[in-house]
N, C-alpha and C positions, 0 to 999 in steps of 0.2 A: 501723297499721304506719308505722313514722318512713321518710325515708328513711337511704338508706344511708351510713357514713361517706365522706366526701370525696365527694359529688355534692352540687348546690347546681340550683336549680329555680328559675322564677319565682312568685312568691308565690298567683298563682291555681289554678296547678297543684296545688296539693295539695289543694284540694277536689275538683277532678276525678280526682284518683288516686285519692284514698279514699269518694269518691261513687260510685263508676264501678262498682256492683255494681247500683245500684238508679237511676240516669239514665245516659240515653246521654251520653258525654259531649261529642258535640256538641250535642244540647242542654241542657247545662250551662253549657258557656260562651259559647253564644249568651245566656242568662240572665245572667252575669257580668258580659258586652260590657255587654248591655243597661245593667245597673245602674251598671256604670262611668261610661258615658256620661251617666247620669240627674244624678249625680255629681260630673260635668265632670272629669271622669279619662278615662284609657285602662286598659286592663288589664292594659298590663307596666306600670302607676306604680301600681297598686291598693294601700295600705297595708293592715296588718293590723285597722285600725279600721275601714274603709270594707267590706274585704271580710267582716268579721264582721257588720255592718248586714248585707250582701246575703244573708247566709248564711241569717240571722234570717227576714229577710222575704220574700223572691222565690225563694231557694230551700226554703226550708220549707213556704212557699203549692205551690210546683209538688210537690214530695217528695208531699205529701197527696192527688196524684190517683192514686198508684197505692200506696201503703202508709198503714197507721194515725198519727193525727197524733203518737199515745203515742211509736211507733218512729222517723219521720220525724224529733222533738226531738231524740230519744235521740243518734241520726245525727248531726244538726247541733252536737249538745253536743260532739258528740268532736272533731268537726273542728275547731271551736273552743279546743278544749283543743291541738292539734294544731297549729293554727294562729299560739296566741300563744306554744305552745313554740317553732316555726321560724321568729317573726319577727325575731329578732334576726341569725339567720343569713341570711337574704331575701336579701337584695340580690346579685343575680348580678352575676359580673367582665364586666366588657365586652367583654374582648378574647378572643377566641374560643382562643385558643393558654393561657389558664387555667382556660378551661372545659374543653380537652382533658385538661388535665392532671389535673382532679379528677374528670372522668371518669375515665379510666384509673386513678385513686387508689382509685376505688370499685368497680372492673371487679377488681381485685387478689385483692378476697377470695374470686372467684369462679373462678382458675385452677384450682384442683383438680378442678373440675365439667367437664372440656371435651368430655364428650359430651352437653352438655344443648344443646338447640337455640336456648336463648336466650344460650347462649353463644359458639355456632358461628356465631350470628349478629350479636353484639357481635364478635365475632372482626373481622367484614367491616365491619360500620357504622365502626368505630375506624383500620382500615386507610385507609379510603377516607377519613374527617377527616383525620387527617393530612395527606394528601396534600393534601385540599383547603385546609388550615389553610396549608401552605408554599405554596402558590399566589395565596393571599391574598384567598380564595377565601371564598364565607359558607358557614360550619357548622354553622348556627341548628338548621336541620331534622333533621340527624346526631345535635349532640348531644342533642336532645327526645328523639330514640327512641334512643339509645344511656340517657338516664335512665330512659325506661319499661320496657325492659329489664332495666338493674338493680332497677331497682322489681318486675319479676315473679321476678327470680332471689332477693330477698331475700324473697318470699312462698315460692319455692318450697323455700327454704333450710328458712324455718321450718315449713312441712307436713314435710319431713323430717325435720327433729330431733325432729318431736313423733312419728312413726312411728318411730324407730330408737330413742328415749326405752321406747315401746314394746315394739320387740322384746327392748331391753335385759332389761326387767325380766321376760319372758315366758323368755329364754335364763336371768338368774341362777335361774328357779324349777327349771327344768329342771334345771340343772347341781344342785341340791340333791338332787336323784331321783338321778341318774345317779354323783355322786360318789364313792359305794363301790364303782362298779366297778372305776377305776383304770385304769391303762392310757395309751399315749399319745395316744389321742384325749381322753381326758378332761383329761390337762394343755394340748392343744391349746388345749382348747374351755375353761379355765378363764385360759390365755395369752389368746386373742381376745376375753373377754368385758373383761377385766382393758384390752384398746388400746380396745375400743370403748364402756367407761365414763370413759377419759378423754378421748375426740374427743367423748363428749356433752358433758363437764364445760366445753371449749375450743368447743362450738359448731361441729364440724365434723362430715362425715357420712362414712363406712368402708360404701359399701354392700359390696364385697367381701367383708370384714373380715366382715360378718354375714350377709350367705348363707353364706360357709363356717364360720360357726359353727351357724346354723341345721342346714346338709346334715350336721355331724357329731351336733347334737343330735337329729335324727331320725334318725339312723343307730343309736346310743345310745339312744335311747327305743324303737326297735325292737326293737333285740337284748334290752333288759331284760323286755317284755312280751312277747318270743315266748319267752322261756323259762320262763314260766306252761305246765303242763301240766296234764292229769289223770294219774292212774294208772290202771297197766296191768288190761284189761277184764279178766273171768273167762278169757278164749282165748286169752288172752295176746298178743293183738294190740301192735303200736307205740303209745308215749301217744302222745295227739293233741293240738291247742291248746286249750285253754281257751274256750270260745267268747265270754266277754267277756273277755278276751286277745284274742283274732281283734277282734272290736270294735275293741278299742281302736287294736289294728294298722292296721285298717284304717282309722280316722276319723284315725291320725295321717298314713298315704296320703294322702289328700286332702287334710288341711291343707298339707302339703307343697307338693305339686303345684297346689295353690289359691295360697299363696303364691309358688312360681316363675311361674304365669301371668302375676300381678298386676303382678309385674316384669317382664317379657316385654311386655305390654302398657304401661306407662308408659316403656322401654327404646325400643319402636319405634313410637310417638307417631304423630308427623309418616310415619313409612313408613306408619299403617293410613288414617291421615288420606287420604293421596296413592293409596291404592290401597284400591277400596272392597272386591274381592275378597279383598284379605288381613283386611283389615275384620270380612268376614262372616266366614272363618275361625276370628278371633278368636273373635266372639258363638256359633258352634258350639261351640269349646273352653269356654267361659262357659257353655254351657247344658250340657256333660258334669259341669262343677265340682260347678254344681245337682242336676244328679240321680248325685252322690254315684262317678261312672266316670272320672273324669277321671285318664289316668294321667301320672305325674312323667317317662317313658320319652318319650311324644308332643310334649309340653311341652320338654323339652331337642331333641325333634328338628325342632321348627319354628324352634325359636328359630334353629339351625341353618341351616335353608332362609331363615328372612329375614334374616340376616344377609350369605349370596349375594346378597338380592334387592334387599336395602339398596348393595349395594358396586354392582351391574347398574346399578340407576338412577340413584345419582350419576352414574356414567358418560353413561348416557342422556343426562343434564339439561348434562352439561358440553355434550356435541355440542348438545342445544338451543341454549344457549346461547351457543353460538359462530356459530350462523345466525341467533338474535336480534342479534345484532353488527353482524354483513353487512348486515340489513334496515336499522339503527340508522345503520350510516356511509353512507348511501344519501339520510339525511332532512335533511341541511346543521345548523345551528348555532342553531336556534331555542332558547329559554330551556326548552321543554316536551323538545325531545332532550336539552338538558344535565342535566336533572335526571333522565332515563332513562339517562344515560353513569353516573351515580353509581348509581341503582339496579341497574344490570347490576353497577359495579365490586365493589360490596356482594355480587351474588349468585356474584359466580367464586368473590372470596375464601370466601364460607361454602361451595360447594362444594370447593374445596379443602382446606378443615379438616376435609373427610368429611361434613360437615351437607348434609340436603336442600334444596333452593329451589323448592320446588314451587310455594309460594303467589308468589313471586320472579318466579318464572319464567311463570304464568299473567297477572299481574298487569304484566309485561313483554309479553307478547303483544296484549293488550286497547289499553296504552300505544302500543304502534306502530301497530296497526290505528286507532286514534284520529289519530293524528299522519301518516297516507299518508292518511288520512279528508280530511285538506285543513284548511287554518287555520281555517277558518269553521267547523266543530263541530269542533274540534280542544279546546279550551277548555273547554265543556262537556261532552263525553263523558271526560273528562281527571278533572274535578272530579267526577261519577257514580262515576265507578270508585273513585276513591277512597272516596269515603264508605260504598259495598258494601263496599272493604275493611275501612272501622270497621268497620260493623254484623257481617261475619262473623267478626272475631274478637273482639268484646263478646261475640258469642252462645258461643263456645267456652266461655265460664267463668260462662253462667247453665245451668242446670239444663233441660231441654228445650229452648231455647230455637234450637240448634242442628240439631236434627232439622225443627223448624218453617220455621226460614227457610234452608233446603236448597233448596227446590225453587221458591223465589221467588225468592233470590238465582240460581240456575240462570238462570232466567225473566227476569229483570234484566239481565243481562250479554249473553244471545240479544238480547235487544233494541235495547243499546247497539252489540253489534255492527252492527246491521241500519241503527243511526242515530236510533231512536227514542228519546224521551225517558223515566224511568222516579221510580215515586213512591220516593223513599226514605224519605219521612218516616212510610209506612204500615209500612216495614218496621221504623224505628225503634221505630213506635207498638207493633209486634207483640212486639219484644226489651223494650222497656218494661216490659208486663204481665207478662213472664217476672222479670224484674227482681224487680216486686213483689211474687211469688209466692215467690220466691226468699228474700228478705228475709224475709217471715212465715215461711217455712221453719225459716231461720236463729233467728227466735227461739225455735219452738218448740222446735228441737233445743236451745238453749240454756236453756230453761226446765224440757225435760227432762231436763237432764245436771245442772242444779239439783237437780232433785227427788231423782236416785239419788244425786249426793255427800251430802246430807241423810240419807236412808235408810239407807245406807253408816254414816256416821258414828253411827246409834241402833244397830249390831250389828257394829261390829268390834271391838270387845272379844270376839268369842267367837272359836272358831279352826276350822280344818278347810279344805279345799282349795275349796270354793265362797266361803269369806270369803276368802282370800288370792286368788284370783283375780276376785272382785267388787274389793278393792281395788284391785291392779293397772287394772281398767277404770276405776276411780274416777281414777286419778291418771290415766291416758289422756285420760278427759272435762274433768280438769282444765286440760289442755293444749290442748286443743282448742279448748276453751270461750275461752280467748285469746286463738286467733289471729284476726286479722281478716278480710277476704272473701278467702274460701275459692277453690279452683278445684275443677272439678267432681269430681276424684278424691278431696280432702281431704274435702266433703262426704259423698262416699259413703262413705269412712273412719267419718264422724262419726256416721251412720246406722247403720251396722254394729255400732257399738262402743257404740251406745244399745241398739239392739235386744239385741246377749249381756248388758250390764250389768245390764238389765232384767228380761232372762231368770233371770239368775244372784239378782238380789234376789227374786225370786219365790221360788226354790231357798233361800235365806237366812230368808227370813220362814219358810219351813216346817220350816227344822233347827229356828230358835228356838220356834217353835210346838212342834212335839215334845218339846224338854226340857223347855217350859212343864211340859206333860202329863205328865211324866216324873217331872217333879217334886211335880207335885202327886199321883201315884200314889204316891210312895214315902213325901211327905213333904217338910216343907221342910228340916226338922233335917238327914234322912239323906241327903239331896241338897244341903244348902245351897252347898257348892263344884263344885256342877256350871257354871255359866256362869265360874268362875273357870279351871278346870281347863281349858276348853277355850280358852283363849288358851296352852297348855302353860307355865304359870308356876308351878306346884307342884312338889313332889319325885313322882319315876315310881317311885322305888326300893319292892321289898318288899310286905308281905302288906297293912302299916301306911300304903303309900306314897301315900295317895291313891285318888281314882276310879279313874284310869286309871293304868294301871303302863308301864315298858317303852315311855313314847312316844317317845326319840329327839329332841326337839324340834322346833322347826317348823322349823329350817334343815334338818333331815336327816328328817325323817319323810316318806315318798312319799305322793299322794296315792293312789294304786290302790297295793297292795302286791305284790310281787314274790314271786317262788320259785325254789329252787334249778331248775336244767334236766331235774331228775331227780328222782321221788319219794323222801324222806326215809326212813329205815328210824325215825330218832326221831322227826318229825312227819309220820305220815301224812296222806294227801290223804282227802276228802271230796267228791262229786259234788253235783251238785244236788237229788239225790232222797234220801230216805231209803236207809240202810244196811238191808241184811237182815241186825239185829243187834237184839237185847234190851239195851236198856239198864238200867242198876239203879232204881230209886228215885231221884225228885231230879238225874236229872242229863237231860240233852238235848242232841240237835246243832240248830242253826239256820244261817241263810243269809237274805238278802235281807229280816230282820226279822221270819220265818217260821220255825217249830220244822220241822225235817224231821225227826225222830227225839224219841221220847220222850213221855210224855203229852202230847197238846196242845189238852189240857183246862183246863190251868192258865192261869187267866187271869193268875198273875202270872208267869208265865213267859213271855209271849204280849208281855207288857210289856216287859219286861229285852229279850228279842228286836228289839223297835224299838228302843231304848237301844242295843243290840250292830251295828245296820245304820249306827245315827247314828255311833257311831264308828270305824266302821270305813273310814268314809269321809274320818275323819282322823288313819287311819295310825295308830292304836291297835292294840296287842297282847295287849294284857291289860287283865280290868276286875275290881275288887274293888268290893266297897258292902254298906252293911249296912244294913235297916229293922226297922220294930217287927217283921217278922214273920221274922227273922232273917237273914241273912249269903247272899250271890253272889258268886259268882267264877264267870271266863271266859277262855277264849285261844281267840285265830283261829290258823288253821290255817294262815297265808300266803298263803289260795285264798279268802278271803271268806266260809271258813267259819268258825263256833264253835262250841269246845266249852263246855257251862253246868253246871254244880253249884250245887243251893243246899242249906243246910246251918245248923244252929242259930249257930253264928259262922265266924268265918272260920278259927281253926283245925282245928276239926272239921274243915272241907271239905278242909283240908290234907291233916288225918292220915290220912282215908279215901280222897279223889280228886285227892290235888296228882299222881300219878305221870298216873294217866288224861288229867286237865288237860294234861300236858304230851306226856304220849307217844302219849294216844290208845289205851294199853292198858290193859286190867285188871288189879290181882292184881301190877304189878311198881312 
């Protein structure tokens, strides 16, 4: 990840931004210092030939005590790459009031985001320059984290656009299902898809814009599958639903309500962070998602209660923070209070713009207790605390790494309070090894998301609703696979969307497995357009039309098929179990690849029946074919069922069972 337009860094920095997944990066540029100096340099004159040497040899040697030396290169090569692309821009302005300005150049493209907390918190860091910038005042430290900032908001930019990339394409599949019902939620939902394929094209993110596309697409996916019924029992009871209708109903419940958490949770961040009790709440609703209960009703109504809980405690933190003031104008003019006068000014303003300052405001507390602590460990417990605050938010963006040094950093800070001195270098040592772990992560997921775009690409040529949504994953893993160090949500993202791709190519290798079989039962001759057919690129028309007739194409053909709300008087329904009905000679009803009705003795009937499950799963309505042993024809019933004739050619089966075929009676 480059950085962002209009911010400008010094030249060392960008090894530690883009290292800073797999070393801490204080010791990183303790290692840079080191090599500078070896050098006869400092580290703001470090050129891009010198810090390429260090790259090579002192941090490639150190990279290899916690990652392989294969990945460690890998690492080193990029920053390099990275490196000689931003040496020409290097050289930062001197004068702090140009450094503000390109700061705020590059803060620009991040307005639209103002509820994200790294920008409720540039909000504050950029107020409080200014001011210090007209005072005449050094800005050095301001603007470093006013650039790490932008540097996490442009990481977070691009986890976004690769998630709403996403849901884009997950919304346009849907809107192809849902299209013929019409209506104005359906021009709604084809208006919102239509603004949020051009903010992807422009690089900008509409989360609005796609939950209420979403909540109409589930709205519309709902009402099409609950009007799946059966027909009316012998007693004449009410139809009832379909029970995979109900299924389906229900697994699109919980995707729903699984996706409103996910937002809910990434929405209130920093509030679960700050309160461990809302915390735990969370991982409760997290463990309902799991076991398949989680409902979309609870989920809008917590969000509800933390949004009171969010407005209470800014409140709170304001009145904190107006008695860390009092304590603060109490301690005289020392260089250690003036740099607590800016950390306060920083945490009003992000309280003001609505943002929390929890870690502000904890890290404010420790500071004064240090500094009424007396000038003699004033200095020292000053510089501890700080370094607990790297290591606690390095560990936010490795993968356990935060659960682990929870109760040490606790343990750290009791200490400091008490006056005593504390290892951090043990703690460092601990987020290290998370580091490295992190890192071989990373590659496997990467080496896995290789393997299914690979696999992907040997079977998408065929068609049906498990290869259009293995693609869609494919192109997900493609996005993914490029961004660079991930934060811990992105990853989990990237694990999820391994695991269904995977899943789904399993489901793929076994359709193509089956027509293999299908084929080789019938024949190659009399199947030879079968894997062509199923990418829907032949004519459907007619008796002549092909394997599959009546497909609709894959923009409009649904994956699960739909039915009127009400049983057809022309096509009636069919249950899962056989009819208490004689059928004639040659013909059968099936379901799930399985004859329910009709001899099912016939081993090639038995056949054609897993051919009729295979397609039916993409949205076929009709199936005609002929082999040496003569002529099949079929139609589903709307409900997953079919009806089968076979017959010397195909118009025979016309002249005697085309009205059965379509009506389901006899004799008309």
């Amino acid at each position: 990840m480059t950085s962002g337009p209009g911010t400008s860094e010094p030249l060392h920095r960008l090894p530690v931004r883009l290292l800073g997944d797999m070393i801490s990066p204080r010791a990183l540029e303790r290692i840079l210092q080191d090599g500078a100096g070896a050098r006869g340099v400092t580290l703001d004159t470090l050129d891009a030939r010198a810090l390429e040497d260090i790259l090579k040899k002192e941090v490639f040697k150190r990279l290899q005590l916690s990652v392989p030396a294969a990945l460690a290169k890998r690492r080193v090569s990029d920053v390099i790459s990275e490196l000689l692309t931003a040496a020409p821009a290097a050289p930062t302005p001197n004068a702090g009031g140009q450094q503000l300005a390109l700061l705020e150049e590059g803060a620009r493209r991040f307005t639209l985001y103002f509820d994200w907390p790294e920008t409720q918190r540039l909000r504050g860091v950029l107020g409080v320059a200014r001011q210090q910038d007209q005072a005449g005042q050094d800005i050095a430290p301001l603007i470093r984290e006013g650039q790490d900032l932008i540097a996490l908001m442009e990481r977070r930019l691009q986890e976004g656009l690769v998630i709403q990339s996403q849901d884009l394409a997950e919304l346009q599949a849907a809107f192809r299902r849902v299209q013929g019902m019409g209506g104005k939620d359906v021009r709604r939902l084809e208006t919102l898809i239509s603004q949020i394929e051009d903010a992807q094209k422009q690089g900008m993110l509409l989360p609005a814009e796609v939950d209420r596309a979403r909540t109409i697409t589930f709205n519309l996916r709902r009402t099409l599958e609950s009007s799946v019924v059966q027909p009316l029992t012998p007693g004449g009871e009410a139809p009832v639903l379909d029970p995979d209708a109900q299924a389906r109903v229900l697994a699109l419940e919980q995707e729903h309500a699984a996706r409103q958490l996910a937002d809910v949770g990434r929405e209130f961040e920093p509030l679960l962070r700050a309160r461990p009790d809302l915390d735990a709440q969370y991982q409760a609703l997290k463990g309902q998602q799991a076991a398949g209960t989680l409902k979309a009703e609870a989920v809008a109504g917590w969000r509800k209660d933390l949004e009171q809980i969010r407005t209470g405690l800014v409140q709170a933190q304001q009145g904190e923070l107006n008695a860390l003031e009092a304590r603060l104008a109490a301690l005289g003019g020392s260089p250690a209070a003036a740099d607590a006068r800016v950390e306060l000014d920083v945490a009003r303003l992000t309280l003001t713009g609505g943002g929390l300052a929890t870690d502000e405001l904890r890290d404010l507390t420790n500071t004064l207790a240090a500094l009424e602590a007396g000038p003699a460990q004033a200095a020292r417990l000053l510089e501890r605390q700080r370094e607990l605050t790297e290591v606690e938010r390095a560990a936010r963006d490795v993968p356990g790494a935060a659960a682990d040094l929870a109760p040490q950093l606790a343990a750290a800070r009791e200490a400091l309070l008490r006056g005593d001195d504390v290892n951090v270098d043990a703690l460092w040592a601990v987020l290290e090894r998370r580091m490295g772990e992190a890192a071989q992560q990373r590659e496997d997921f990467d080496a896995r998301a290789d393997h299914v775009i690979s696999e992907y690409d040997t079977v998408r040529h065929l068609a049906g609703e498990t290869i259009r949504s293995l693609g869609r994953l494919a192109d997900a893993l493609r996005a993914q696979r490029r961004l660079g160090p991930m934060s811990v949500e992105a990853r989990e993202r990237y694990a999820h969307t391994l695991t269904d791709a995977e899943g789904l190519l399993a489901e793929a290798r076994a359709e193509y497995q089956a027509a293999q079989e299908v084929t080789a039962s019938f024949g190659e001759d009399a199947l030879s357009g079968l894997l062509d057919v199923f990418d829907f690129g032949g004519d459907a028309g007619g008796a002549g039309g092909g394997l599959f007739g009546d497909l609709g194409g894959p923009e409009t053909a649904p994956a699960a098929p739909s039915a009127p709300a009400s049983p057809s008087a022309d096509v009636p329904t069919f249950s899962g179990t056989a009819p208490a009905l004689t059928l004639p000679d040659d013909t059968w009803l099936t379901r799930g690849g399985r004859i329910t009705a009709g001899s099912a003795t016939n081993m090639a009937a038995q056949e054609v029946a897993g051919l009729l499950d295979l397609a039916l799963n993409m949205g076929v309505r009709t199936v005609r074919l002929e082999d040496e042993r003569g002529a099949w024809a079929a139609r589903q019933d709307g409900l997953g069922a079919w009806r089968l004739a076979h017959g010397p050619n195909l118009q025979t089966i016309e002249d005697r069972l085309g009205g059965w075929l379509t009506t389901g009676e006899f004799g008309g």
